[in-house]
Each structure stands twice: as C-alpha cells, then as structure tokens.
N, CA, C and O atoms as a Tripos MOL2 file, in Angstrom:
@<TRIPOS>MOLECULE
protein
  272   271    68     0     0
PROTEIN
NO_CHARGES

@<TRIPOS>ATOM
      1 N          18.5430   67.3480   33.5550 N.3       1 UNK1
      2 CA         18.2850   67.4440   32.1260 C.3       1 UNK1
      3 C          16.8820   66.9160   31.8260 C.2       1 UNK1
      4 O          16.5560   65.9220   32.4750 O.2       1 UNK1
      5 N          16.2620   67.2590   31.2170 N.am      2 UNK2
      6 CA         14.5910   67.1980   30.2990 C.3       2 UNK2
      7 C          15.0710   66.4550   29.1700 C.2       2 UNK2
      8 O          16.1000   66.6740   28.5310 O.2       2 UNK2
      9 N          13.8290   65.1430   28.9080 N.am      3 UNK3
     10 CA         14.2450   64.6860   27.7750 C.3       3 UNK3
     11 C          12.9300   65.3960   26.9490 C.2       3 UNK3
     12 O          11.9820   65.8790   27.5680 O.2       3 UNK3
     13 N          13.0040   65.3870   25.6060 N.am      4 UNK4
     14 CA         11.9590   65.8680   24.5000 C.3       4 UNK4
     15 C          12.8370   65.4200   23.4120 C.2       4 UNK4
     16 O          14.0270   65.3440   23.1050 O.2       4 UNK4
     17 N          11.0760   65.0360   22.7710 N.am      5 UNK5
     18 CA         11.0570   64.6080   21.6410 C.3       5 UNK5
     19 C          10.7880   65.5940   20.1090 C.2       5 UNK5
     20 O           9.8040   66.3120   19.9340 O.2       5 UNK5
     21 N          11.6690   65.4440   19.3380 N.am      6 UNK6
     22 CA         11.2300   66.2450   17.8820 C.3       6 UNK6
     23 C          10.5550   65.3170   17.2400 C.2       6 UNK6
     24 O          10.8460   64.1210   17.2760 O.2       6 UNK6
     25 N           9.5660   65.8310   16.5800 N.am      7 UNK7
     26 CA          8.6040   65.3260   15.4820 C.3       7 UNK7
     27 C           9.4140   66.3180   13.7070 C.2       7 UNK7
     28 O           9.1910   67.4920   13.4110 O.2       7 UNK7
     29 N          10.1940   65.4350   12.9950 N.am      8 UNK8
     30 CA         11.0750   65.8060   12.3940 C.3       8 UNK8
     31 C          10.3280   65.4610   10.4550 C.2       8 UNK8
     32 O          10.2450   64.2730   10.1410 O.2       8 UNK8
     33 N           9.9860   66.2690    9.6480 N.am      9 UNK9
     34 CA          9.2850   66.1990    8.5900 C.3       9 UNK9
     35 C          11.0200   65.9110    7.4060 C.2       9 UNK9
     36 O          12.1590   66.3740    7.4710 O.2       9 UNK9
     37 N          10.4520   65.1110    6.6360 N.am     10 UNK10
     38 CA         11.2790   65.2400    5.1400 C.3      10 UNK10
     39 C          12.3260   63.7540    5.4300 C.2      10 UNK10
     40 O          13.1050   63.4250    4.5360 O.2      10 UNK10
     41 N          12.2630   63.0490    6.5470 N.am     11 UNK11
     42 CA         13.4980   62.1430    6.5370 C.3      11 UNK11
     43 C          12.4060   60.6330    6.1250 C.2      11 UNK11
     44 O          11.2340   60.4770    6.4670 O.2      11 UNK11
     45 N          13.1410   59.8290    5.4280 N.am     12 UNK12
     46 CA         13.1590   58.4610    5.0030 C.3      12 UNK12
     47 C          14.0790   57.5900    4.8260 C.2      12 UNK12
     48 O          13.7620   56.5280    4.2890 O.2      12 UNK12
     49 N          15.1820   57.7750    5.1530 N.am     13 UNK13
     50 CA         16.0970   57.0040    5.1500 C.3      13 UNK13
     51 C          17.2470   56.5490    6.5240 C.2      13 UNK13
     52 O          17.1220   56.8760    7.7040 O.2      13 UNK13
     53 N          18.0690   55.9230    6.0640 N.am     14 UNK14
     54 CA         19.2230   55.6870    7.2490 C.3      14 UNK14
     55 C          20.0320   57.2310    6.6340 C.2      14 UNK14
     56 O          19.9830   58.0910    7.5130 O.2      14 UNK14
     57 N          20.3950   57.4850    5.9680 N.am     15 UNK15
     58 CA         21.1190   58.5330    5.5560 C.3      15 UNK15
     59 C          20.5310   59.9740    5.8950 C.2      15 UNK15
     60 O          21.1030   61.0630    5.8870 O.2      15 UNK15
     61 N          19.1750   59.6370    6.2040 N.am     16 UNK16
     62 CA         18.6460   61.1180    6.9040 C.3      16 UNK16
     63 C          18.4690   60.7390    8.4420 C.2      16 UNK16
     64 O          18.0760   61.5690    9.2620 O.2      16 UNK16
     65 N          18.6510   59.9960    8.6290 N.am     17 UNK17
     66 CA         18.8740   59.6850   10.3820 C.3      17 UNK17
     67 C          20.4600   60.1180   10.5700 C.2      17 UNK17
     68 O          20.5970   61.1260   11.2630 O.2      17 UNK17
     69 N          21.5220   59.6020   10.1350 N.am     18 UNK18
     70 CA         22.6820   59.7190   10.1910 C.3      18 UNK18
     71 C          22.9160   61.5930   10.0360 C.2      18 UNK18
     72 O          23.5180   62.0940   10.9850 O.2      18 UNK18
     73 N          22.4930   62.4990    8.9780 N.am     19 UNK19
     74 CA         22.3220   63.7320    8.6550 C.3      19 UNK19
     75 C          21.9550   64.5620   10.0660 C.2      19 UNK19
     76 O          22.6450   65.4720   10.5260 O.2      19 UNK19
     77 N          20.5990   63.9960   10.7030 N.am     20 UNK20
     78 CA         20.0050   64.5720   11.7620 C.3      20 UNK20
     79 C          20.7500   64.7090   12.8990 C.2      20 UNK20
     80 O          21.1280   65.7580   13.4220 O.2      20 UNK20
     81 N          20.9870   63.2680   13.3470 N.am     21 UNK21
     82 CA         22.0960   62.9050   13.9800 C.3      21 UNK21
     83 C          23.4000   63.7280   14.2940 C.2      21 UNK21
     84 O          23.8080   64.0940   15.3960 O.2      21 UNK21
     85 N          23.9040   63.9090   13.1560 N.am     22 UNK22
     86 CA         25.4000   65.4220   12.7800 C.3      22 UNK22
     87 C          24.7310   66.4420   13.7190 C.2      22 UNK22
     88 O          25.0360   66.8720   14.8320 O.2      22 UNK22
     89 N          23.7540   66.6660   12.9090 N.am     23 UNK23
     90 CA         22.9020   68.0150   12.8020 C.3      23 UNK23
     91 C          23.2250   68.1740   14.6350 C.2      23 UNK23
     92 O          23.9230   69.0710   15.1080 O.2      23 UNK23
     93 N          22.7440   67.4150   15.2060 N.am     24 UNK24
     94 CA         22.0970   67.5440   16.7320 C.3      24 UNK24
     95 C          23.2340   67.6550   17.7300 C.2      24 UNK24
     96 O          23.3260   68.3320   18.7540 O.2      24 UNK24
     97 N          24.1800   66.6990   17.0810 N.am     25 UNK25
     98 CA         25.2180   66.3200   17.7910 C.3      25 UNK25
     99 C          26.2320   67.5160   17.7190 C.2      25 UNK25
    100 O          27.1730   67.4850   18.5130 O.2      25 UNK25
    101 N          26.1460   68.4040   16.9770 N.am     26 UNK26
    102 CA         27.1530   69.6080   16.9410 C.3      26 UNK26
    103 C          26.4240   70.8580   17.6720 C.2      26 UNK26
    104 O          26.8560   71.9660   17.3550 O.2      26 UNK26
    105 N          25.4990   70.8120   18.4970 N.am     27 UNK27
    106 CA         24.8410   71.4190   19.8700 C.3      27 UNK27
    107 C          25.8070   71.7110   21.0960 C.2      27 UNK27
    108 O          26.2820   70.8230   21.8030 O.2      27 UNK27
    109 N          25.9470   72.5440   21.1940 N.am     28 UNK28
    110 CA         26.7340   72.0690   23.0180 C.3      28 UNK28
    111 C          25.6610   71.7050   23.8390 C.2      28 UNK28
    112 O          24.5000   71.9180   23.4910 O.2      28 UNK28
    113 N          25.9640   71.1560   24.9350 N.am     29 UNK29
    114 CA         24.6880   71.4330   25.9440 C.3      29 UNK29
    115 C          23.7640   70.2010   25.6360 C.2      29 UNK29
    116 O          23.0320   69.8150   26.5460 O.2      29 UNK29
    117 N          23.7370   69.4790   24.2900 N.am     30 UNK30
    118 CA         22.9760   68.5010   24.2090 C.3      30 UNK30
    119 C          23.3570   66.9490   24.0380 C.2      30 UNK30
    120 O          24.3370   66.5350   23.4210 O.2      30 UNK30
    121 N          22.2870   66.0820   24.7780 N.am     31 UNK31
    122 CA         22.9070   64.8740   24.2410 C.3      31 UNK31
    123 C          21.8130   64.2830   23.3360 C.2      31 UNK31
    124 O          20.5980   64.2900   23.5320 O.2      31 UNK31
    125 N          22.4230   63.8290   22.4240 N.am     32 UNK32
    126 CA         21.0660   62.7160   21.5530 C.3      32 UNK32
    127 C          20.9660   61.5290   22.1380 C.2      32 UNK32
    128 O          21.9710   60.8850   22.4390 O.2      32 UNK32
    129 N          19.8180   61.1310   22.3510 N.am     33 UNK33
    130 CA         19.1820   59.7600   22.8550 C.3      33 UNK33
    131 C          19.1510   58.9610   21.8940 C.2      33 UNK33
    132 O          19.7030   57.8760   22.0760 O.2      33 UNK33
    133 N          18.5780   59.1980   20.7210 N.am     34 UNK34
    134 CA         18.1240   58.4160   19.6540 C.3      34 UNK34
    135 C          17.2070   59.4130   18.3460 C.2      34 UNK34
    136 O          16.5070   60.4250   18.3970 O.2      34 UNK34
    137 N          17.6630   58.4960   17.2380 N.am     35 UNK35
    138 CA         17.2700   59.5490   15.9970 C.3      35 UNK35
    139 C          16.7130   58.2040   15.2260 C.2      35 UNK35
    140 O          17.3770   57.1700   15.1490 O.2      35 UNK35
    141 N          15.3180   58.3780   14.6330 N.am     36 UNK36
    142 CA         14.5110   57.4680   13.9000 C.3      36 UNK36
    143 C          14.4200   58.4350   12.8630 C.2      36 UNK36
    144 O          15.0420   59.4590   12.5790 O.2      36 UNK36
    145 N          13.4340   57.7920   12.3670 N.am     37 UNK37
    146 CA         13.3120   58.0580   10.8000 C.3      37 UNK37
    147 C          11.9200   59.0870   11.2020 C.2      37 UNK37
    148 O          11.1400   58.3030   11.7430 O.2      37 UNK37
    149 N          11.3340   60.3320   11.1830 N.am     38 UNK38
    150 CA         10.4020   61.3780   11.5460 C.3      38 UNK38
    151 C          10.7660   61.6560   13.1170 C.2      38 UNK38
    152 O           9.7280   62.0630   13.6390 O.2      38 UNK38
    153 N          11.7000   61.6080   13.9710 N.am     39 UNK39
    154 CA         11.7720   61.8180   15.3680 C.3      39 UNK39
    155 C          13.5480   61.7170   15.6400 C.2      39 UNK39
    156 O          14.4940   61.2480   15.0080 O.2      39 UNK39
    157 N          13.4050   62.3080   16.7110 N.am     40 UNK40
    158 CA         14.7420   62.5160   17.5410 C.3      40 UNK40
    159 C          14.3630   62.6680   19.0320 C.2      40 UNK40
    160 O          13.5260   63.4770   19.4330 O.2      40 UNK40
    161 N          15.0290   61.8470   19.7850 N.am     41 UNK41
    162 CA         15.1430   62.1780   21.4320 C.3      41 UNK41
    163 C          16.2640   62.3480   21.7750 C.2      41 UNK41
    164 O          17.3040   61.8080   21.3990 O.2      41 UNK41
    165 N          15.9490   63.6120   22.9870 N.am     42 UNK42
    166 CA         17.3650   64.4790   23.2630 C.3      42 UNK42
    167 C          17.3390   65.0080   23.9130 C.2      42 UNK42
    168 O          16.2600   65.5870   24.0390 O.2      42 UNK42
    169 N          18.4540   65.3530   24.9670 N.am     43 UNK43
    170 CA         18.2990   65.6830   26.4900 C.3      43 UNK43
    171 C          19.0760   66.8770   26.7540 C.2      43 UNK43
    172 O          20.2360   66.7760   26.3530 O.2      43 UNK43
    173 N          18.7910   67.9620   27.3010 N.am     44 UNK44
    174 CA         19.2640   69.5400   27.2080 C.3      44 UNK44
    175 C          18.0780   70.0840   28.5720 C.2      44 UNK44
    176 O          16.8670   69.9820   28.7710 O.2      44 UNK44
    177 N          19.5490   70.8320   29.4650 N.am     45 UNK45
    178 CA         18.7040   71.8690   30.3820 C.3      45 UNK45
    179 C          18.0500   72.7910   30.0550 C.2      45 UNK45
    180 O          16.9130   73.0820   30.4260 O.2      45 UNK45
    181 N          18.9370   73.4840   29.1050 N.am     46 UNK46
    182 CA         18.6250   75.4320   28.5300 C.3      46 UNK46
    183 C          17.4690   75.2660   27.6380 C.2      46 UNK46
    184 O          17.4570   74.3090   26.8630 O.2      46 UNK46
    185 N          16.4550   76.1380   27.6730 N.am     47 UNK47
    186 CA         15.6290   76.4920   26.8850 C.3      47 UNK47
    187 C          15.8500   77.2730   26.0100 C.2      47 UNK47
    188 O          14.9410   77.5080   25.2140 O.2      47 UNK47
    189 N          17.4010   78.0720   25.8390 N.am     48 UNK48
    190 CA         17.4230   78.2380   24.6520 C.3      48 UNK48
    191 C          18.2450   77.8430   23.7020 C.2      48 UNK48
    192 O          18.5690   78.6490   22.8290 O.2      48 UNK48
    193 N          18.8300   76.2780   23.6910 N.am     49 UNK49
    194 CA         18.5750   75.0580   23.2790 C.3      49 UNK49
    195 C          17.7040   75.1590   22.0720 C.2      49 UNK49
    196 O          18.0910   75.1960   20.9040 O.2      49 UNK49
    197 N          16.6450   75.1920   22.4490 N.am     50 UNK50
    198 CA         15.3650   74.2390   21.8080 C.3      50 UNK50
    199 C          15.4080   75.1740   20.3020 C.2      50 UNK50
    200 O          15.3210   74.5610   19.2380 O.2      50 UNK50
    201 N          15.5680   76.9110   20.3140 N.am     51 UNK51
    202 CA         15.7710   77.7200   19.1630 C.3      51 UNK51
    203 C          17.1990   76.9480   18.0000 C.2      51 UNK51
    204 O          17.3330   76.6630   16.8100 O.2      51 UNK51
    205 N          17.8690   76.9000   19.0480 N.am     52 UNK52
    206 CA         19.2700   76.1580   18.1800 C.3      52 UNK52
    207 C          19.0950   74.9330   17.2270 C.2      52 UNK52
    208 O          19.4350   74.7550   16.0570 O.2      52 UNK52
    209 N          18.3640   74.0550   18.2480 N.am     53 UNK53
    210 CA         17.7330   72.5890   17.4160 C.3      53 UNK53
    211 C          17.5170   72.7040   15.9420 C.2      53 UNK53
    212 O          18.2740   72.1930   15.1180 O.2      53 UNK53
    213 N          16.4310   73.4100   15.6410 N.am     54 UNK54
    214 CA         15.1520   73.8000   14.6700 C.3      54 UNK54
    215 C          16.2670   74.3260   13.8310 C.2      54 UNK54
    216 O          16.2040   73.9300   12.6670 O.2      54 UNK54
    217 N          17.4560   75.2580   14.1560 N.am     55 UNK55
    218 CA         18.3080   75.8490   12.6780 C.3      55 UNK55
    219 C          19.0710   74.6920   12.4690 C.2      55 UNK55
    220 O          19.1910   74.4170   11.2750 O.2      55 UNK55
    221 N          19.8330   73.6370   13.5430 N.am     56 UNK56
    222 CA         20.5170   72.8280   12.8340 C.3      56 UNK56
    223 C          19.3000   71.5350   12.2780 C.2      56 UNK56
    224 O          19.0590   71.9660   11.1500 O.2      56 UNK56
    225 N          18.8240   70.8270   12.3610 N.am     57 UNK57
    226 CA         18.1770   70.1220   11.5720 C.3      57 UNK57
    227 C          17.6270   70.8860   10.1700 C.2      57 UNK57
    228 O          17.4830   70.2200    9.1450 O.2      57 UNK57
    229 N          17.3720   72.1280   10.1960 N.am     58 UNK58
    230 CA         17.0790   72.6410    9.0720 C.3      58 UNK58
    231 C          18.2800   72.8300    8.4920 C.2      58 UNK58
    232 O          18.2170   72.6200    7.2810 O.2      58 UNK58
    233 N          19.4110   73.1590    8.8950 N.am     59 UNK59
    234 CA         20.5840   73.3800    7.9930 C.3      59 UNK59
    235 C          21.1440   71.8180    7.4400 C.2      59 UNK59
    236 O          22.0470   71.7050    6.6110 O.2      59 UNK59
    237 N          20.4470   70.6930    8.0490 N.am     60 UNK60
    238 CA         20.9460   69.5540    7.5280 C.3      60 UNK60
    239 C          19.6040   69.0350    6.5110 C.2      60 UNK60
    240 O          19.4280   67.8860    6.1070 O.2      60 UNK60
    241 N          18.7770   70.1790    6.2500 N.am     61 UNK61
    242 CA         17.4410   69.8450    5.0940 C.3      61 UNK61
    243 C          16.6840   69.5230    4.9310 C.2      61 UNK61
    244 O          16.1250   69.1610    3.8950 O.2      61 UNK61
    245 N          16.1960   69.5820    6.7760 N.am     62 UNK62
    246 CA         14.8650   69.0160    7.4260 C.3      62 UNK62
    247 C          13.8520   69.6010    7.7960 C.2      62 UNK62
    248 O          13.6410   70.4150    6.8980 O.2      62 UNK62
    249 N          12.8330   69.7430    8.7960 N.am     63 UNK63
    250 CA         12.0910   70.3020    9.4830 C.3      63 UNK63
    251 C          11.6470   70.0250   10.4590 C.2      63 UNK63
    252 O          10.9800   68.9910   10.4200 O.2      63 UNK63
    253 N          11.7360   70.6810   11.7190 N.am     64 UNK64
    254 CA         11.3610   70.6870   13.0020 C.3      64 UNK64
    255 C           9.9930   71.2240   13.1430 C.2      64 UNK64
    256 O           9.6480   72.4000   13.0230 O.2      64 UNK64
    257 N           9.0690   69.9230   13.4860 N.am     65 UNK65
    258 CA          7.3690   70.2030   12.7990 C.3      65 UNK65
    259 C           6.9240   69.9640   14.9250 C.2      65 UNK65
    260 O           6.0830   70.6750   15.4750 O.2      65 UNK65
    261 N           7.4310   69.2650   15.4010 N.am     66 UNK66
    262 CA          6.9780   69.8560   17.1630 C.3      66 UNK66
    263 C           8.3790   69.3530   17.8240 C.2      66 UNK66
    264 O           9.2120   68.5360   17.4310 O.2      66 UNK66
    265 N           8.2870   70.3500   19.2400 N.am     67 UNK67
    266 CA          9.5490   69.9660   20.6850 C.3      67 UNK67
    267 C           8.5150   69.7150   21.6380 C.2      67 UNK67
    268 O           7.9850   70.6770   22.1950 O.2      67 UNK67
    269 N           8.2080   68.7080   21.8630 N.am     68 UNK68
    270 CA          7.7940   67.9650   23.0410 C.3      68 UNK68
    271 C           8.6590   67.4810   24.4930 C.2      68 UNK68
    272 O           8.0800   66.8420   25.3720 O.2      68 UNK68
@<TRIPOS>BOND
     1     1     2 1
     2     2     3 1
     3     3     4 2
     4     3     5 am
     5     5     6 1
     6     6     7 1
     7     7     8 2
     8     7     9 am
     9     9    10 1
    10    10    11 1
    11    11    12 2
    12    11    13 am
    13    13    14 1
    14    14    15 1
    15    15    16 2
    16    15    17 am
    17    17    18 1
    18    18    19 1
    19    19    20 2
    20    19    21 am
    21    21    22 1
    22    22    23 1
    23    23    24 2
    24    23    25 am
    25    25    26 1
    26    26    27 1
    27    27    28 2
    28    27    29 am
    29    29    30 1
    30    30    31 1
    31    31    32 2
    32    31    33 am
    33    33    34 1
    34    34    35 1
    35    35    36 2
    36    35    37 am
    37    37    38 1
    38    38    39 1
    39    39    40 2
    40    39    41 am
    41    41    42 1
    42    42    43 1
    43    43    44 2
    44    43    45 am
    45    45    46 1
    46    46    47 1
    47    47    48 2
    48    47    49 am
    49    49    50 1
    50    50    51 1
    51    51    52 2
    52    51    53 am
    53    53    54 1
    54    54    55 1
    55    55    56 2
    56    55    57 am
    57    57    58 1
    58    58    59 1
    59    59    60 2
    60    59    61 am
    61    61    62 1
    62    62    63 1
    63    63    64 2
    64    63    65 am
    65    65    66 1
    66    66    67 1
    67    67    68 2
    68    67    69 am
    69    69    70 1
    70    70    71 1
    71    71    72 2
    72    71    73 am
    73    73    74 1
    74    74    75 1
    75    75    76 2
    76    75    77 am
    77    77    78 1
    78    78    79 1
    79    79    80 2
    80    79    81 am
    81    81    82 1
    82    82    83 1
    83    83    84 2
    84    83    85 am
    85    85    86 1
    86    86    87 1
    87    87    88 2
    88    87    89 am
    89    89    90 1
    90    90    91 1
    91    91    92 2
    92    91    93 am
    93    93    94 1
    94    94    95 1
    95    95    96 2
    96    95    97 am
    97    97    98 1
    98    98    99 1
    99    99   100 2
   100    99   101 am
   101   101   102 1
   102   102   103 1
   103   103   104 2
   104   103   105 am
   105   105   106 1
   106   106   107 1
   107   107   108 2
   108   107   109 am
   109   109   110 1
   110   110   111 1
   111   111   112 2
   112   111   113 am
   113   113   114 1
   114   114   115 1
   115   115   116 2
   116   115   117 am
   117   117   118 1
   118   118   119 1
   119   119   120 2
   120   119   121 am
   121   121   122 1
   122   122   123 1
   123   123   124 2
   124   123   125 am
   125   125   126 1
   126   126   127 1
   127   127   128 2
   128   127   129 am
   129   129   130 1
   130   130   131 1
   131   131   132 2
   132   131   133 am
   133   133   134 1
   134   134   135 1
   135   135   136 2
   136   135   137 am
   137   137   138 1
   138   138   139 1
   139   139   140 2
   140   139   141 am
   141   141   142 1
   142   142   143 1
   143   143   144 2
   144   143   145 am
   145   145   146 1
   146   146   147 1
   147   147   148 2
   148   147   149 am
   149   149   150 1
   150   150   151 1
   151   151   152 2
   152   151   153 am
   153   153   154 1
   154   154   155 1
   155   155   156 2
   156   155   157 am
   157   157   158 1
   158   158   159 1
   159   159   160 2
   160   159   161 am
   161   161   162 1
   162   162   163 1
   163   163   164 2
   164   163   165 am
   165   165   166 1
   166   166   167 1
   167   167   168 2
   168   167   169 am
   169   169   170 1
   170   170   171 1
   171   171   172 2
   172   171   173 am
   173   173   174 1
   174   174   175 1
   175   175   176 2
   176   175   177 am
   177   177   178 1
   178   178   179 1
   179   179   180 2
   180   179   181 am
   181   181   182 1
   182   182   183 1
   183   183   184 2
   184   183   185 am
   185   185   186 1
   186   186   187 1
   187   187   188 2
   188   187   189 am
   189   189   190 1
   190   190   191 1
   191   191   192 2
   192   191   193 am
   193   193   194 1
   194   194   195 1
   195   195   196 2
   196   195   197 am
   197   197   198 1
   198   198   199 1
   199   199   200 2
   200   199   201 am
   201   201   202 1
   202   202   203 1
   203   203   204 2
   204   203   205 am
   205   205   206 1
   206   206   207 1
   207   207   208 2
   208   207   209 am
   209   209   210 1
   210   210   211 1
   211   211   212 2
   212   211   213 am
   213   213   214 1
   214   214   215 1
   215   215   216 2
   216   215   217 am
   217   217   218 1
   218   218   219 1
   219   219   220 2
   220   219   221 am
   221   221   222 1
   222   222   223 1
   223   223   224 2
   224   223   225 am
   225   225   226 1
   226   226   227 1
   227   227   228 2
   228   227   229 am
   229   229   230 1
   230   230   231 1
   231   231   232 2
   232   231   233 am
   233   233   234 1
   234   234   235 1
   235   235   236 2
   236   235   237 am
   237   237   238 1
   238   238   239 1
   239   239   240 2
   240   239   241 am
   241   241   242 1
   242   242   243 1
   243   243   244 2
   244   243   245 am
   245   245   246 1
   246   246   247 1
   247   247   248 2
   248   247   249 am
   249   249   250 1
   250   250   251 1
   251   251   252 2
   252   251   253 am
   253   253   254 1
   254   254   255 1
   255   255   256 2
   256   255   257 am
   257   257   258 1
   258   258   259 1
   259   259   260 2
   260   259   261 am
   261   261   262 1
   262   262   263 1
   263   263   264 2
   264   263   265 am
   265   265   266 1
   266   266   267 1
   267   267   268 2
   268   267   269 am
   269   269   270 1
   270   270   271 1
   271   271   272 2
@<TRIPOS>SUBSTRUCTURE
     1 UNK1         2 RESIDUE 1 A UNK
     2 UNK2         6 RESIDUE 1 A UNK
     3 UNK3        10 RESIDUE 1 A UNK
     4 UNK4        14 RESIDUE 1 A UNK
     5 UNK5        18 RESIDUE 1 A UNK
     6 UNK6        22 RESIDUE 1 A UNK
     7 UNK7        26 RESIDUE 1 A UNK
     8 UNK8        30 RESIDUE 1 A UNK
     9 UNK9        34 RESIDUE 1 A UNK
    10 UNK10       38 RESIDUE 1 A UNK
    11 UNK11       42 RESIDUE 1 A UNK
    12 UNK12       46 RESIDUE 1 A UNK
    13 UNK13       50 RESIDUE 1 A UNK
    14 UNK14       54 RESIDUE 1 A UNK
    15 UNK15       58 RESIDUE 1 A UNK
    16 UNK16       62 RESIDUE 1 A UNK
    17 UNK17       66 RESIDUE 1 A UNK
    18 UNK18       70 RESIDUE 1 A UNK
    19 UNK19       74 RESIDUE 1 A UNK
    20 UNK20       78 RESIDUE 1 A UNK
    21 UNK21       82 RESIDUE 1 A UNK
    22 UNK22       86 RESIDUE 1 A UNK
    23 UNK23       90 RESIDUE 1 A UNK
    24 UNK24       94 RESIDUE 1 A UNK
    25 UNK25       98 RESIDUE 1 A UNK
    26 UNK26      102 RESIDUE 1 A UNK
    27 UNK27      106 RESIDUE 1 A UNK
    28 UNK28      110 RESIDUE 1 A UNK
    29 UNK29      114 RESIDUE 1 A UNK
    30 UNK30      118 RESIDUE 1 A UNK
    31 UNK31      122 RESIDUE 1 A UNK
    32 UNK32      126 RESIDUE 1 A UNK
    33 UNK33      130 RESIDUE 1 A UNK
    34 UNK34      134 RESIDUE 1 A UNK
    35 UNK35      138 RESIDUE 1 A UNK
    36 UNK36      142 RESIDUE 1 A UNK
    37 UNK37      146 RESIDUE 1 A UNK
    38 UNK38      150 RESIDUE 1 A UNK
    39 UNK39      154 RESIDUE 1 A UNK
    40 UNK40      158 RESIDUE 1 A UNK
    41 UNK41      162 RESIDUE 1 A UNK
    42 UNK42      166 RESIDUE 1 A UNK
    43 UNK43      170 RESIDUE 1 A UNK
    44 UNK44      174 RESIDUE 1 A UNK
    45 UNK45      178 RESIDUE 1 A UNK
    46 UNK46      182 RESIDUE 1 A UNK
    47 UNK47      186 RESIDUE 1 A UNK
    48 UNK48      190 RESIDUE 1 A UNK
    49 UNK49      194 RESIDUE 1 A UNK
    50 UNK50      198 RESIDUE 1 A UNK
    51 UNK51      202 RESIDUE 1 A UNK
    52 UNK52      206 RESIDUE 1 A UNK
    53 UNK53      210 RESIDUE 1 A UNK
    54 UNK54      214 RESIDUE 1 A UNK
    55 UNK55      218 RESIDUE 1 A UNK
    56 UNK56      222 RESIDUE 1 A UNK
    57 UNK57      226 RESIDUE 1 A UNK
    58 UNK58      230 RESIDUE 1 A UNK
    59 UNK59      234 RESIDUE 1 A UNK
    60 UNK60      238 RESIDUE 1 A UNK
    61 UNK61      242 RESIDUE 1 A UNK
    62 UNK62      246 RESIDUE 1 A UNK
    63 UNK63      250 RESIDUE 1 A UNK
    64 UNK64      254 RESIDUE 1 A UNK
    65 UNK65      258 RESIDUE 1 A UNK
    66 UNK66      262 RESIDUE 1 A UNK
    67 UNK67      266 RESIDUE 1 A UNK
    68 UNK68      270 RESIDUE 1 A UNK
C-alpha cells in the first residue's frame, strides 16, 4: 500500500475533520491514517482509488485541491 497525502480546501473545524473522515472511510480498499484540519493521510493500492477520493470528500462539501 502507498501512503498520500490530500491537500483538502473549505475545512476549519473538528466537525469538518470528523465529515472528511466519514467521507474517506466509506472507500473500500482504503485506510485513513489521519484527517487534520486542510489534509488527510491515507493508504490505498488501486489508482483508481484516487478518482473515488475527490467525489467523496466533495460529497461531504469539500475540495480535493492535490493527491500527493
């Protein structure tokens, strides 16, 4: 597994960490490392993964601004 980091726009709170968090965690295939307040680390083989990410954080009202 590859770890990478999201650079994540619109969050300021514990309640948008917790949101992101959902968001990531309902992935198959992925595990979350850790979710801050503008970032998420998270560990996934498939590269096409990384397309999935970007709709769920956006469906939880965010933005996926880089996958490092």
């Amino acid at each position: 597994m590859k770890s990478h980091e999201l650079t994540i726009q619109g969050m300021n709170c514990a309640h948008c960490i917790m949101h992101v968090k959902q968001a990531l965690e309902s992935v198959d295939g992925l595990q979350v490392e850790e979710v801050q307040i503008g970032k998420a680390r998270v560990r996934y083989d498939d590269d096409k993964i990384t397309n999935v990410l970007s709709e769920k954080v956006e469906e939880a009202g965010y933005k996926v601004v880089v996958i490092a």
